[in-house]
TORLUM-899780 format. One record per residue (C-alpha): residue in three letters; z, x, y negated. Coordinates in nm, 2 decimals, m for minus. Each point is the difference from the previous one (the first is absolute). Layout:
REM residues N
- pavex | Z | X | Y
- ala | Z | X | Y
...
***
This chain:
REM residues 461
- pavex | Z | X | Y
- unk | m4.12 | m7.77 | m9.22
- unk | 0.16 | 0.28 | m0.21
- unk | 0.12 | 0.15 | 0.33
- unk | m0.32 | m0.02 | 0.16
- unk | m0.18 | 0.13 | m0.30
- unk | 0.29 | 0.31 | 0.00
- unk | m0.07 | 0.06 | 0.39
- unk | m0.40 | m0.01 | 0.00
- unk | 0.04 | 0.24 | m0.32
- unk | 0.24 | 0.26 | 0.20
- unk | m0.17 | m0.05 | 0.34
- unk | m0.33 | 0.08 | m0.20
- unk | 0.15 | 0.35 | m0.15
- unk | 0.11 | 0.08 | 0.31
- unk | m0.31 | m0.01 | 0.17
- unk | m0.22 | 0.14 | m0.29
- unk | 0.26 | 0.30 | 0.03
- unk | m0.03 | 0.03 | 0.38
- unk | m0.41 | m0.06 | m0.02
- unk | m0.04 | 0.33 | m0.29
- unk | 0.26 | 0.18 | 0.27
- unk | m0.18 | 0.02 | 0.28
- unk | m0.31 | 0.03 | m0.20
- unk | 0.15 | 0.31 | m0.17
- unk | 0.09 | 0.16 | 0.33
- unk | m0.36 | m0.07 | 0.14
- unk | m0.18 | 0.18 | m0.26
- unk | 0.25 | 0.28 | 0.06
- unk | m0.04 | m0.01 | 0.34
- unk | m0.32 | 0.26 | 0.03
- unk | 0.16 | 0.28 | m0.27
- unk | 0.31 | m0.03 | 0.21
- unk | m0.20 | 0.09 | 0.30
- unk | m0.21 | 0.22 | m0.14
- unk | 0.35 | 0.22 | m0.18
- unk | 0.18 | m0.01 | 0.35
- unk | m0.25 | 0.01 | 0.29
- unk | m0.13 | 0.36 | m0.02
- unk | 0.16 | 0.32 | 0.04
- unk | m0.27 | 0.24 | 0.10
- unk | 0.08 | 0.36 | 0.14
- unk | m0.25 | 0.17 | m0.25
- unk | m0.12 | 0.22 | 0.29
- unk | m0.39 | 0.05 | 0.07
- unk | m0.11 | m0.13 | 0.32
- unk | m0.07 | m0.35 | 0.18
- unk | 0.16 | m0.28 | m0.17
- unk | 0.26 | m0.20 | 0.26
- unk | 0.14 | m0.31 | m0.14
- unk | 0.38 | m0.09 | 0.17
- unk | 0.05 | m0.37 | 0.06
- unk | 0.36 | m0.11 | 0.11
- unk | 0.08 | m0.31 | 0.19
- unk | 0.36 | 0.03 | 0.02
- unk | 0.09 | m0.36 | 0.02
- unk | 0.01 | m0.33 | 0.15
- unk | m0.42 | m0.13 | 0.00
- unk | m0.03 | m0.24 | m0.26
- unk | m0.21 | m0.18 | m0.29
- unk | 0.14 | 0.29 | m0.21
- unk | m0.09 | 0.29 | 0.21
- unk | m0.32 | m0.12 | 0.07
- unk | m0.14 | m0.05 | m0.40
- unk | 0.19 | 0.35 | m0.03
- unk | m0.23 | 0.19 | 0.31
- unk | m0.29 | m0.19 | m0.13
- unk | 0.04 | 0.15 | m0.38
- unk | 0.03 | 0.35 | 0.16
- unk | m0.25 | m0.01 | 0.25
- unk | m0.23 | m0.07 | m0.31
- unk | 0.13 | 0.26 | m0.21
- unk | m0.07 | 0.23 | 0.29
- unk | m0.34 | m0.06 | 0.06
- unk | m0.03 | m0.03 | m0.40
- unk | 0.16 | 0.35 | m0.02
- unk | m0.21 | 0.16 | 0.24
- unk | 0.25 | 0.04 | 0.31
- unk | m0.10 | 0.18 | 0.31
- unk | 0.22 | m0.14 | 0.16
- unk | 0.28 | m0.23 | 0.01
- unk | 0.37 | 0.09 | 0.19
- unk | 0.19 | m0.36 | m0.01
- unk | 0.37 | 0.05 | 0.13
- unk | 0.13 | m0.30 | 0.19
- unk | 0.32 | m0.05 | 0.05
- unk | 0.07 | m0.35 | 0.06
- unk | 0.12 | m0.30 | 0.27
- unk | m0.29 | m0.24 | m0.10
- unk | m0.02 | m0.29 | m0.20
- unk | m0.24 | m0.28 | m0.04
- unk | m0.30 | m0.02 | 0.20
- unk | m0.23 | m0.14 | m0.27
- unk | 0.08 | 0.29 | m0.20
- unk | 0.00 | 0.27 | 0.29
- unk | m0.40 | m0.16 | 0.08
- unk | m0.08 | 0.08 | m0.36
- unk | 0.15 | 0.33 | m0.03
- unk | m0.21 | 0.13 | 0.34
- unk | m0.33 | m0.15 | m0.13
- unk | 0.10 | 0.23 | m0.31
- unk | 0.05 | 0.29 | 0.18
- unk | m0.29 | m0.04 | 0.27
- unk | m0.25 | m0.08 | m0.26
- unk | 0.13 | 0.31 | m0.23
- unk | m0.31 | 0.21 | m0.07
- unk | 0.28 | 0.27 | m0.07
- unk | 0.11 | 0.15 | 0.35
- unk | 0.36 | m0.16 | 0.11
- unk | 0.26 | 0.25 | 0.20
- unk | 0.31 | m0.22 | 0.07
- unk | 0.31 | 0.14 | m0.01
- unk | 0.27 | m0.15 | 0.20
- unk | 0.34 | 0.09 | m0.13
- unk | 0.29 | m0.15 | 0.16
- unk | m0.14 | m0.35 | 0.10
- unk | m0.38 | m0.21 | m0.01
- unk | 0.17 | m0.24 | 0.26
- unk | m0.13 | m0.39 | m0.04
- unk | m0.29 | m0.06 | m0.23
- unk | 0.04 | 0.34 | m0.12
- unk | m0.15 | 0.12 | 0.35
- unk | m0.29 | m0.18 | m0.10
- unk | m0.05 | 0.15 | m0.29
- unk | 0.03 | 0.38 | 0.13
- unk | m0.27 | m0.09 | 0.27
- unk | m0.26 | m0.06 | m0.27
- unk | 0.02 | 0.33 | m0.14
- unk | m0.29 | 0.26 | 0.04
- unk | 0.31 | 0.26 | 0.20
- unk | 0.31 | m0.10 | 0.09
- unk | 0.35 | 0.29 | m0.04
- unk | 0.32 | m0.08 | 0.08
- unk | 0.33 | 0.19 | m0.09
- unk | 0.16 | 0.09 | 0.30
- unk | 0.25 | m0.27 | 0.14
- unk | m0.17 | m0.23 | m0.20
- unk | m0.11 | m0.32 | 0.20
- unk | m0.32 | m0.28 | m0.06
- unk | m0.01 | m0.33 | 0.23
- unk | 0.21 | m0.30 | 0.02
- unk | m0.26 | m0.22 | m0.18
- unk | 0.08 | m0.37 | 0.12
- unk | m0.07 | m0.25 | m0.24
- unk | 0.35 | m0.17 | m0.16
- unk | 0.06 | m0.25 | m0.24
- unk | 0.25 | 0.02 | m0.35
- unk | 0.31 | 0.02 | 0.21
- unk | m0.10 | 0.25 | 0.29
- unk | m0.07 | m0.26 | 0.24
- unk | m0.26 | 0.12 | 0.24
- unk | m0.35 | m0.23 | m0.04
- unk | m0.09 | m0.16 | 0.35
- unk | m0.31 | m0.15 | m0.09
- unk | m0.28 | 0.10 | 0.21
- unk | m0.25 | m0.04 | m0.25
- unk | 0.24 | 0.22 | m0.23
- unk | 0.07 | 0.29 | 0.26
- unk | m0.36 | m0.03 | 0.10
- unk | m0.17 | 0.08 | m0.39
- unk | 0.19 | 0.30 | m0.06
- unk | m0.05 | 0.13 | 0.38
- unk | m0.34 | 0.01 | m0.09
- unk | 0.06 | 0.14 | m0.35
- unk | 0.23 | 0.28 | 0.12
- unk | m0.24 | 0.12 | 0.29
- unk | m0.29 | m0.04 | m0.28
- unk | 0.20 | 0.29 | m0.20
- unk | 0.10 | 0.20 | 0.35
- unk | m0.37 | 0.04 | 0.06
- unk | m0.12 | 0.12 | m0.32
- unk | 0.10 | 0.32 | 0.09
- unk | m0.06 | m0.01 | 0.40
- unk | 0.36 | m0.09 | 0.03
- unk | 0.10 | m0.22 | 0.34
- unk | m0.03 | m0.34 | m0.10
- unk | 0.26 | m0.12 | 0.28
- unk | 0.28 | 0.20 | m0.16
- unk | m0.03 | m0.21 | m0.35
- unk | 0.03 | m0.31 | 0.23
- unk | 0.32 | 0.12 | 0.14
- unk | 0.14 | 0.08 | m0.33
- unk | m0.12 | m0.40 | m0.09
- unk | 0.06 | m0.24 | 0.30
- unk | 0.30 | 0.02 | 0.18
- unk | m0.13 | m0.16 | 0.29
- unk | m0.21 | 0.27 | 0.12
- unk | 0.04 | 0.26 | 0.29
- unk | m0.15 | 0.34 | m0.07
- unk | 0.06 | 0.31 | 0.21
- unk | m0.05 | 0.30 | m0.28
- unk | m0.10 | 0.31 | 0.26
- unk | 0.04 | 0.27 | m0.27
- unk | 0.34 | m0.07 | m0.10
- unk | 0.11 | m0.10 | 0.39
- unk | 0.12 | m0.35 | m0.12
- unk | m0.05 | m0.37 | 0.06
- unk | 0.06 | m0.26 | m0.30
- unk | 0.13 | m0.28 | 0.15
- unk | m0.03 | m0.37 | m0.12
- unk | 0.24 | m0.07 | m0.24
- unk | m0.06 | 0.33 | m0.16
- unk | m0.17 | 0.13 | m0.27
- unk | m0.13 | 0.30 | 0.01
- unk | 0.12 | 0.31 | m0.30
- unk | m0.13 | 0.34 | 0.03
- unk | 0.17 | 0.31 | m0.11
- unk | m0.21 | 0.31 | m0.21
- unk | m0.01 | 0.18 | 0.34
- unk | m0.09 | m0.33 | 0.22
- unk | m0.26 | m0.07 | m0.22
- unk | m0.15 | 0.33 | m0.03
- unk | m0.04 | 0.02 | 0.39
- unk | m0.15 | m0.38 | m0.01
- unk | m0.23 | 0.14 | m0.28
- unk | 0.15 | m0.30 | m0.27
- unk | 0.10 | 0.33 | m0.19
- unk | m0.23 | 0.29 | m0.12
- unk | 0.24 | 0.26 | m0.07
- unk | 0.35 | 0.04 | m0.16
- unk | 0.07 | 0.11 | m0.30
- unk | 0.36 | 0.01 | m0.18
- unk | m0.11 | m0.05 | m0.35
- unk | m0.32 | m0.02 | m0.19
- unk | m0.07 | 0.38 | m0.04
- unk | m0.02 | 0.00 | 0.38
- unk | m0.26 | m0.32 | 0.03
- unk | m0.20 | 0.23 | m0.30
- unk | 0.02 | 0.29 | 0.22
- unk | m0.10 | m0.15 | 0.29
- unk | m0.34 | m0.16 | m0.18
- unk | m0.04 | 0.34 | m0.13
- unk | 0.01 | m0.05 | m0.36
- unk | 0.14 | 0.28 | m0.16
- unk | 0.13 | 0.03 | m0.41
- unk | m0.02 | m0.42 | m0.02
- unk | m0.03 | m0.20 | m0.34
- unk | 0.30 | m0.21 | 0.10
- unk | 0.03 | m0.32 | m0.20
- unk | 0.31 | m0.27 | 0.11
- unk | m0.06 | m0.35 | m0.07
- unk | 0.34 | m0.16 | m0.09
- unk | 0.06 | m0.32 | m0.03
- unk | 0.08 | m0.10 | m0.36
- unk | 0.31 | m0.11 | m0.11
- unk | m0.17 | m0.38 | m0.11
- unk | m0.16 | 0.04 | 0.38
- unk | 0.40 | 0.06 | 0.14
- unk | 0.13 | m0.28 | m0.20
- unk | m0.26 | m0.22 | 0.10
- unk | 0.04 | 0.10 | 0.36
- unk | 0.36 | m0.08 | m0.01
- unk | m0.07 | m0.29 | m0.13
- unk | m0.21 | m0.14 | 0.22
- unk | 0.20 | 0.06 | 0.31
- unk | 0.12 | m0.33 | 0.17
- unk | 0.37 | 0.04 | m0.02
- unk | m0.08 | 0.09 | m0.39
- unk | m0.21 | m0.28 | m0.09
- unk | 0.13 | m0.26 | 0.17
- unk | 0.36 | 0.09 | m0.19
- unk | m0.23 | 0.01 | m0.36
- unk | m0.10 | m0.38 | 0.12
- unk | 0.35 | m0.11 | 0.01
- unk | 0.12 | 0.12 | m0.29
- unk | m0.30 | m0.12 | m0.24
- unk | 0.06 | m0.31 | 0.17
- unk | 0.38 | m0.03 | m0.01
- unk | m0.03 | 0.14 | m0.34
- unk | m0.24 | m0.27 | m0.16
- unk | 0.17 | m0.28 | 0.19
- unk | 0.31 | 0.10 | m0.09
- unk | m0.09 | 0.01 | m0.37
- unk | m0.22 | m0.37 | 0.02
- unk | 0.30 | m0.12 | 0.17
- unk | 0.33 | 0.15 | m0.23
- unk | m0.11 | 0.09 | m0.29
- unk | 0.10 | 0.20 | m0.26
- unk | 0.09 | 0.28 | 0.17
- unk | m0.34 | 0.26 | m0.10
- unk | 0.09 | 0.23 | 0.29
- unk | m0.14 | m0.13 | 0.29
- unk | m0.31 | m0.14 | m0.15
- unk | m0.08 | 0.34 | m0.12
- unk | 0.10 | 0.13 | 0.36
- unk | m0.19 | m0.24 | 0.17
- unk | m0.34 | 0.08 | m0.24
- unk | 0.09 | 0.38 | 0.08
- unk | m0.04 | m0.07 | 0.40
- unk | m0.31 | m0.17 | m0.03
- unk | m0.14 | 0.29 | m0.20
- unk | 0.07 | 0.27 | 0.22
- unk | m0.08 | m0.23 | 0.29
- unk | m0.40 | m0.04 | m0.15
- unk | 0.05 | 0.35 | m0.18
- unk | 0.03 | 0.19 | 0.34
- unk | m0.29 | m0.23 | 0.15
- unk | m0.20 | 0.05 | m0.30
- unk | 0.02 | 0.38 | 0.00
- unk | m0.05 | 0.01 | 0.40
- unk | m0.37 | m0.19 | m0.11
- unk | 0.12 | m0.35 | 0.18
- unk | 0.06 | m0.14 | m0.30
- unk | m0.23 | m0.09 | m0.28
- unk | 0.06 | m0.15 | m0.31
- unk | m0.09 | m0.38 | 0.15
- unk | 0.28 | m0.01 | 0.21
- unk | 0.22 | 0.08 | m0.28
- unk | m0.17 | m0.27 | m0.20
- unk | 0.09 | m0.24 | 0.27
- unk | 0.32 | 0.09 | 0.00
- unk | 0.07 | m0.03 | m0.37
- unk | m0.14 | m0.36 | 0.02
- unk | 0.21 | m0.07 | 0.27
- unk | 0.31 | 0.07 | m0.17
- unk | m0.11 | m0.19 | m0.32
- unk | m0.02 | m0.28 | 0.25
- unk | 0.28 | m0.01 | 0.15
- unk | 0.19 | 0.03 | m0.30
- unk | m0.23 | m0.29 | m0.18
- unk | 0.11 | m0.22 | 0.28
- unk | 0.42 | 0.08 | m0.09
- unk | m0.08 | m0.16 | m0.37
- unk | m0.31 | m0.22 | 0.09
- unk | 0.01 | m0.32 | 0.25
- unk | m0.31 | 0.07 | 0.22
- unk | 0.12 | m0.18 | 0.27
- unk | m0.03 | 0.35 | 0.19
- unk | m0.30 | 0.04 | m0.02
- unk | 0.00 | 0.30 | m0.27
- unk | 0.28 | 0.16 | 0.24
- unk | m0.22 | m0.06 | 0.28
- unk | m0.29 | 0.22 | m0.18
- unk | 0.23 | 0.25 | m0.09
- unk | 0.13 | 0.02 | 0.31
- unk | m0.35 | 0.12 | 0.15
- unk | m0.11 | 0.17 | m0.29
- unk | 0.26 | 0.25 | 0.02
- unk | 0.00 | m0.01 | 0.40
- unk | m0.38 | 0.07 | m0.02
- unk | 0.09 | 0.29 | m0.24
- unk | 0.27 | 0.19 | 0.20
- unk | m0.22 | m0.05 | 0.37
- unk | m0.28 | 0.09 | m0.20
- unk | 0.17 | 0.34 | m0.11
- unk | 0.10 | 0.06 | 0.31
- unk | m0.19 | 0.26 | 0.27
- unk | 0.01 | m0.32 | 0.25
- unk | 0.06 | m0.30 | m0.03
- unk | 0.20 | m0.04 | 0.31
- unk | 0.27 | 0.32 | m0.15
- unk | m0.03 | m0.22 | m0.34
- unk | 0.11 | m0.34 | 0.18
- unk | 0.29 | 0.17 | 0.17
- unk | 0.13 | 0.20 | m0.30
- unk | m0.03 | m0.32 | m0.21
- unk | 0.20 | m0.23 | 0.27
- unk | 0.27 | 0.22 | 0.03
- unk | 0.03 | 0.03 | m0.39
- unk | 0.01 | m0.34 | m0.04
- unk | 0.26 | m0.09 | 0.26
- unk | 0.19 | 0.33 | m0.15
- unk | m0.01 | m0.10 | m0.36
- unk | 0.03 | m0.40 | 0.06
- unk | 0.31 | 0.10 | 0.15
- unk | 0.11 | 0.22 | m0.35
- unk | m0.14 | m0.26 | m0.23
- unk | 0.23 | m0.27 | 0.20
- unk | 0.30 | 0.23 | m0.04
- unk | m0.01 | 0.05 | m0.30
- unk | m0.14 | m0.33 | m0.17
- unk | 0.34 | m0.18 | 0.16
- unk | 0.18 | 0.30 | m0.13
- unk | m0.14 | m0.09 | m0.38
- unk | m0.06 | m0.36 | 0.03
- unk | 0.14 | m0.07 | m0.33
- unk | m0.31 | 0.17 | m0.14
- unk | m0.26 | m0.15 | 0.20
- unk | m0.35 | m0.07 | m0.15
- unk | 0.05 | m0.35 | 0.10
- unk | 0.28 | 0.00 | m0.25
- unk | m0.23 | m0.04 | m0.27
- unk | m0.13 | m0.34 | 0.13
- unk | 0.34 | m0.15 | 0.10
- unk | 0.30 | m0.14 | m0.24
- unk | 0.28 | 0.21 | 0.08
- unk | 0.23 | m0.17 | m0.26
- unk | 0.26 | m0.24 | 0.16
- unk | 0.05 | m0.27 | m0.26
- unk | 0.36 | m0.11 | 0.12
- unk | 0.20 | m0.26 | m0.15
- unk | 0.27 | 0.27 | m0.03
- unk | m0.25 | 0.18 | m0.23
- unk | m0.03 | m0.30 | m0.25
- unk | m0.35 | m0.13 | 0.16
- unk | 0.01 | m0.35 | 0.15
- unk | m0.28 | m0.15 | 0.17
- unk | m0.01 | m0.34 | m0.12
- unk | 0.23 | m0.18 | m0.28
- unk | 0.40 | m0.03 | 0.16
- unk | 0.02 | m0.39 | m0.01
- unk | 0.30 | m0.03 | 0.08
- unk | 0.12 | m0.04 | m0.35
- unk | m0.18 | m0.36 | 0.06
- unk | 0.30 | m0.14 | 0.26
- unk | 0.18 | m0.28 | m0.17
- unk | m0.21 | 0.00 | m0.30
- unk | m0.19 | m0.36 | m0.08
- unk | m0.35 | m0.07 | m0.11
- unk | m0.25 | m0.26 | 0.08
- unk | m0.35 | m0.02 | 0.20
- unk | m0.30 | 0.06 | m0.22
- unk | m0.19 | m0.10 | 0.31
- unk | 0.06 | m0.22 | 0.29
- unk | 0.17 | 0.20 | 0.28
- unk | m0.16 | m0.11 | 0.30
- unk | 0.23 | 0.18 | 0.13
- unk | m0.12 | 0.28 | m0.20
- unk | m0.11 | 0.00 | m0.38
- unk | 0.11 | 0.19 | m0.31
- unk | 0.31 | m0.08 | m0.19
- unk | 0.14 | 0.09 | m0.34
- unk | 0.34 | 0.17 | 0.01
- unk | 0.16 | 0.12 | m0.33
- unk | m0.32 | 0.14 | m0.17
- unk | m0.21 | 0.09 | 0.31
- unk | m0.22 | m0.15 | 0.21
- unk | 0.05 | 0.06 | 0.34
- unk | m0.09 | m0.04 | 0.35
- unk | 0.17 | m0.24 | 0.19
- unk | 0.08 | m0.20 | 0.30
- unk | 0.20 | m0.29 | 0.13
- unk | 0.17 | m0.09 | 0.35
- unk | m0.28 | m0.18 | 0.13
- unk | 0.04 | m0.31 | m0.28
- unk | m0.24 | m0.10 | m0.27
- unk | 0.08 | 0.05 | m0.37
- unk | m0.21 | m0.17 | m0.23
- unk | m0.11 | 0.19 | m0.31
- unk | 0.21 | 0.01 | m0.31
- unk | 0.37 | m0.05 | 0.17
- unk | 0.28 | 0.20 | 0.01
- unk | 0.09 | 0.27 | 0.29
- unk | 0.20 | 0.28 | 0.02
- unk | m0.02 | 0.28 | 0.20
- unk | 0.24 | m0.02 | 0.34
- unk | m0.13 | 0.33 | 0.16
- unk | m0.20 | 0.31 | m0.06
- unk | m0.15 | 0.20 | 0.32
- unk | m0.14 | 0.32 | m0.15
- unk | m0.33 | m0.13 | m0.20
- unk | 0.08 | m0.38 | 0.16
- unk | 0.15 | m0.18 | m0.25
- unk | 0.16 | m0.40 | 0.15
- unk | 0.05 | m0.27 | m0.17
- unk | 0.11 | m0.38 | m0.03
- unk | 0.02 | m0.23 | m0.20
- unk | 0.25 | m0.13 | m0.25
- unk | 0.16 | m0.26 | m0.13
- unk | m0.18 | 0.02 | m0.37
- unk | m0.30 | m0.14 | m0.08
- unk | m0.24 | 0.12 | m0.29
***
């Protein structure tokens, strides 16, 4: 009980300490913003907000473009020049974004720098005007799953078909060309550029090639250019930056990232439940969960309920090392932090597959290193370790053998058994299969560990 009353009181710290962390970093999260997000030119003229979308399209980048976007229309923006430069991402996430930037009541030129291959294609077709840096290239936007493998549902290909030629015509763009650049099984014969995409092939277009398809307005080499070109002359330029809390949470949240955080908070606790005394990896452990809901909590997919059920979880679980439930607090425990780590999550589906792999991952550490300090296993507490070995002065029973020879007489009738005295002790005895009447005189012919044999002899009390 002292041990569980020493673990609930650490455990309890810890998460009070992690709970006023994150807290602390939330109510700094809008002066952090607010000190890093605007560097403004100081010039008279129309105001131009920068967006850049440098990166894989995520949770993170998304909450990032919506906080700008607002701050852009809150600011009084003309207009709006977002850089892409990216190979896509999720498609939940890239949906999102273009509803963002369709539904902008600030004007939208996309700039394409490098790459808006993937869902990032989408994304540049919902912009008011679309510039690309020359040799730049858009297209290539088949759906794929977490590893790269192409999606073959038909359902699947057909939804963002229709979503991608939804954003080519916005701006009187050919519809068929989005298609190519999404299903690989169609045929299309593209006149202007003197080329057929052929099916198995998915359709990229180059600055030039899509300028003579009409994908691209114009080029433009850097942002001066597209300002130029819209004929806005001495600009207001403000850049919105992401934040360094928004670029730690970003990192955070990637895939690889958080399903690594998974496996350590739970290699770390287990490990501690299961050896303890070590401190370290408890602490380790709590520190991977932290930054696992920290990053999720910052990105806005986490809320201070699915912390909550995570907390409980863990107080369950470890409840259930100290208390007999019969499992059925580690069951709860077992779903309450499950439901808190899915629930943190941007899908479930992402949050299911991170979570598997950290669990096969960290079962396999926790194994390792459990036979490794086995000595030192919780279940050492509840198990006498202690070998109580003759050779150690313990016995388990009284050594009669001192009784062989010796004579007594039965206190009892041995029928065959029956008690006997012998010197001053009563004892247990038995005979050979005869009956010995009470009060007459035996001694003791053999002694078999705790059997004691007798018969009788010739002397009668």
């Amino acid at each position: 009980m002292r041990v569980f009353k020493k673990w609930m009181a650490r455990g309890a710290l810890l998460f009070i300490a992690a709970f006023l962390f994150i807290q602390m970093f939330a109510a700094a999260v809008p002066a952090a913003f607010a000190a890093e997000n605007e560097e403004s030119t100081g010039q008279i003229g129309a105001t131009v907000y920068v967006i850049k979308a440098e990166q894989p399209i995520e949770s993170g980048l998304e909450k990032f473009l919506k906080r700008a976007y607002k701050e852009a229309e809150e600011g009084g923006a003309e207009r709006i020049v977002l850089v892409i430069d990216t190979l896509g991402g999720s498609v939940i996430s890239a949906e999102d974004i273009g509803d963002l930037v369709r539904t902008s009541k600030v004007p939208t030129t996309a700039l394409v720098h490098g790459r808006a291959v993937s869902a990032g294609t989408y994304i540049a077709l919902n912009a008011d005007e679309l510039a690309m840096e020359p040799n730049s290239v858009i297209g290539s936007a088949a759906v794929v799953d977490g590893t790269g493998t192409l999606i073959t549902n038909p359902k699947t290909i057909a939804y963002w078909t229709q979503k991608m030629r939804a954003a080519a015509e916005l701006n009187g763009r050919d519809p068929n060309l989005a298609t190519a650049m999404v299903n690989p099984d169609v045929t299309l014969e593209i006149k202007q550029l003197d080329r057929t995409v052929e099916k198995g092939e998915l359709l990229a277009l180059t600055a030039a090639d899509a300028l003579k398809v009409g994908y691209a307005d114009y080029t433009a080499n850097s942002v001066d250019e597209v300002l130029s070109h819209l004929g806005i002359e001495q600009p207001n330029l403000v850049e919105i930056k992401a934040s360094t809390l928004e670029q730690i949470s970003q990192f955070l949240t990637q895939p690889v990232v958080r399903t690594l955080l998974l496996i350590i908070g739970i290699a770390g606790v287990a490990i501690e439940l299961v050896v303890p005394g070590f401190g370290a990896p408890g602490l380790i452990g709590l520190a991977g969960f932290g930054l696992y809901f920290f990053g999720h909590y910052i990105t806005g997919f986490a809320g201070m309920e699915e912390v909550i059920l995570f907390v409980i979880g863990v107080a369950l679980l470890i409840t259930e090392v100290f208390v007999s439930s019969f499992g059925i607090l580690g069951i709860l425990g077992s779903a309450s932090l499950i439901a808190g780590v899915i629930l943190a999550a941007p899908s479930p589906k992402s949050a299911v597959v991170s979570l598997v792999v950290a669990l096969v991952v960290a079962g396999i550490l926790v194994f390792i290193i459990a036979k490794r300090f086995a000595h030192r296993g919780v279940w050492n507490r509840f198990i006498l370790s202690e070998s109580l070995t003759t050779e150690r002065g313990y016995v388990s029973t009284a050594d009669k053998a001192i009784y062989l020879g010796m004579q007594g007489h039965s206190i009892t009738p041995l029928r065959p058994a029956g008690t006997a005295m012998i010197g001053d002790q009563r004892v247990d005895v038995v005979t050979l299969g005869e009956f010995i009447a009470a009060n007459t005189a035996i001694k003791v012919i053999k002694v078999e560990g705790t059997r004691v044999v007798v018969q009788q002899w010739n002397e009668v009390i």
